[in-house]
Structures are given as structure tokens and as C-alpha cells.
N, C-alpha and C positions, 0 to 999 in steps of 0.2 A: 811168857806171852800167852792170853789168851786167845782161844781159835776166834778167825775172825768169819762172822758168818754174814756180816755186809753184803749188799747188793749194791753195788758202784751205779751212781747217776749216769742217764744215758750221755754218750757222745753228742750224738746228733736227736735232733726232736724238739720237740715247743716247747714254748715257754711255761708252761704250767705243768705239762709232766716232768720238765725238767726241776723246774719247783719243788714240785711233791717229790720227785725223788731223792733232790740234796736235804730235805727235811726228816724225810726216812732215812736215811742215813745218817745222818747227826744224829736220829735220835738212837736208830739202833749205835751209833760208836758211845754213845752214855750208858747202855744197856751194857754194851761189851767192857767197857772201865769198871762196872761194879760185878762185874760175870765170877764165879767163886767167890767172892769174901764174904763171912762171917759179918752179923748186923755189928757187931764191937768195930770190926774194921772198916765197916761201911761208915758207922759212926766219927771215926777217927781224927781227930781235926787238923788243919796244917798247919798252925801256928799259933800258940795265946797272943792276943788275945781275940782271936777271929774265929770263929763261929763254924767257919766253913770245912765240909764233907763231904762226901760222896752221896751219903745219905742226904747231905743240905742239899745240893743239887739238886737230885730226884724230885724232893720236896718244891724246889722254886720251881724247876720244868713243868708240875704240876698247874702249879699259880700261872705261869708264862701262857701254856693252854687256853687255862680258863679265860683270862685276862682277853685275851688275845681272840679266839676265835668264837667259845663261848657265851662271853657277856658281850661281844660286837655285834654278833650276829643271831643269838637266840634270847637270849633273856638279858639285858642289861643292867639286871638289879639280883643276879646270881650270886651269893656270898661268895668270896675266895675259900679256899682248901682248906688252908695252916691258921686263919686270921679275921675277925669278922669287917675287920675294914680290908682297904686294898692296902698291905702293907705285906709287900714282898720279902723283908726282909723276916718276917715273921718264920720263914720257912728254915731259914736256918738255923734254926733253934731244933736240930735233929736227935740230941742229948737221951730222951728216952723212944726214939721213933726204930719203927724196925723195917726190917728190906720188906715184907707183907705189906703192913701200910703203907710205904713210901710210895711202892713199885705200883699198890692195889690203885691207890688216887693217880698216879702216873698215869699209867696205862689205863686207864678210865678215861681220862680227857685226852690222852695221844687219840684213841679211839673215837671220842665224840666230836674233836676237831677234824681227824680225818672224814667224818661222815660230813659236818658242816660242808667242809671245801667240797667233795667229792656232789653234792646238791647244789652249790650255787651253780647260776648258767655260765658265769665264767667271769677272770681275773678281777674283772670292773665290776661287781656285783659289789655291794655296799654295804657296811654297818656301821656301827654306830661306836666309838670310845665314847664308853661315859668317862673315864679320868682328864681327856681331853675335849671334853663337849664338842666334838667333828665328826665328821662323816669319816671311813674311811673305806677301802678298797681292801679287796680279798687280795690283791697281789701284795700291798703295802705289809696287811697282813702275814704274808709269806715271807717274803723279805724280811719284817723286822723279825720275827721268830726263829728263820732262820740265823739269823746273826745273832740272838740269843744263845743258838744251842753254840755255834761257832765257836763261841767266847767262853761259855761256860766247859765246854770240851778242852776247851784247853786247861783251863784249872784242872778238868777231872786227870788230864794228861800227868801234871804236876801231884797232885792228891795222892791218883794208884803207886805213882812209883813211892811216893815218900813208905803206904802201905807195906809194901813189900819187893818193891823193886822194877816191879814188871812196867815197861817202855812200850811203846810202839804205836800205832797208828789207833 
């Protein structure tokens, strides 16, 4: 098991710190899922003929960001990370990608999403999906991203152990 160095979402508190904090949390438990392994093992795939890694992860979570908070609400003609269209799938294609670059683009836009949210005046502040031509809400925002990392935490749950074993939270 790796050490878990999470910070648990509050019990009690608002809607939007509680938010951002289920969001930090997801993102550090993806953090924690790939904590020691070797770029080979981060690479590692769970099954032919599927794509998917540890290192795909990191890589989509990146695009998820951008997608997401990024091109909503700063620039909405920002190229994606992995792919010069929006094609998420693109990311899993992690074959020669290493924990530096995966984690570097990562943690670049966990960073610049964080600062977006943290500047709007709150939940209902507004941007814009270009893949959906609509308006949408910082909260919608939060939610859906959250339930990104949600889903893909789970793979990462399945992924580590197939690695090497290790289970847990």
C-alpha cells in the first residue's frame, strides 16, 4: 500500500469548498495510484486490446482540465494536450510517454483549473463549451470533472493492483 497523504473533503461547509475539495482529492487519489512505479509500469496496459494505463490516465485527466475549465472559461480555441483536435481518446496512446511528461502537462492544468475556479465570483459564473455550443456553469463544471476523476479512479484501482498488487483506497 502506498502512504496515503489525502486530505478528506470537509464534513460540514458549502457547496463549493466542498466541491473543490472532493476534486482535490480525486485528484490527489490518481496521484497516489501511480506513487512509486517505474514509467514501464506506469505504462503497463490492462488488457489487449485496450490502450489503457496509468500513464493513459494522467494523460486524459490532463485533456479533462483543459476541456473542462480551460477552454470554458479562458480561451475557447486552446488546442488539447495529447491531440490537435478534441479527441480524448488520443491520450491513451501512452506507449512512449513518461511519468515527467504525463504528470508535467497534468499538474499544469490541475494548477490552472484550480486558479480559474478559485477567480470566478462563484458556482454560477459562466463559460462557454465549444464541443457543445452552450453556456455552462462553474458548478456543472465541477461536477462533471468530478465524476471524471471518480470513474477513471476506479480503473486506476483495477490498473495498480493488476501492477503489482497493491489495493486500497
Amino acid at each position: 500500500m502506498t502512504a496515503d497523504h489525502r486530505i478528506g473533503p470537509p464534513l460540514t461547509g458549502g457547496e463549493r469548498d466542498t466541491l473543490r475539495a472532493f476534486l482535490d482529492y480525486h485528484r490527489a487519489t490518481l496521484a497516489m495510484k501511480c506513487e512509486g512505479l517505474t514509467d514501464e509500469e506506469l505504462r503497463q496496459r490492462s488488457m489487449p486490446p485496450s490502450t489503457l494505463s496509468l500513464l493513459a490516465l494522467v494523460r486524459h485527466m490532463a485533456e479533462v482540465e483543459r476541456a473542462w475549465f480551460h477552454r470554458a472559461f479562458e480561451d475557447h480555441d486552446a488546442p488539447m494536450v495529447w491531440s490537435d483536435e478534441i479527441d480524448f481518446q488520443a491520450a491513451y496512446d501512452a506507449s512512449a510517454s513518461t511519468r515527467a511528461e504525463a504528470f508535467g502537462a497534468w499538474e499544469a492544468e490541475v494548477e490552472r483549473s484550480r486558479r480559474i475556479e478559485k477567480a470566478a465570483d462563484s458556482l454560477d459564473t459562466t463559460g462557454y463549451q465549444p464541443r457543445w455550443d452552450k453556456e455552462i456553469s462553474l458548478r456543472m463544471v465541477m461536477v462533471h470533472v468530478l465524476l471524471e476523476y471518480g470513474r477513471h479512479n476506479g480503473h486506476a484501482d483495477f490498473l495498480r493492483e493488476g501492477v503489482d498488487g497493491t489495493t486500497g483506497a
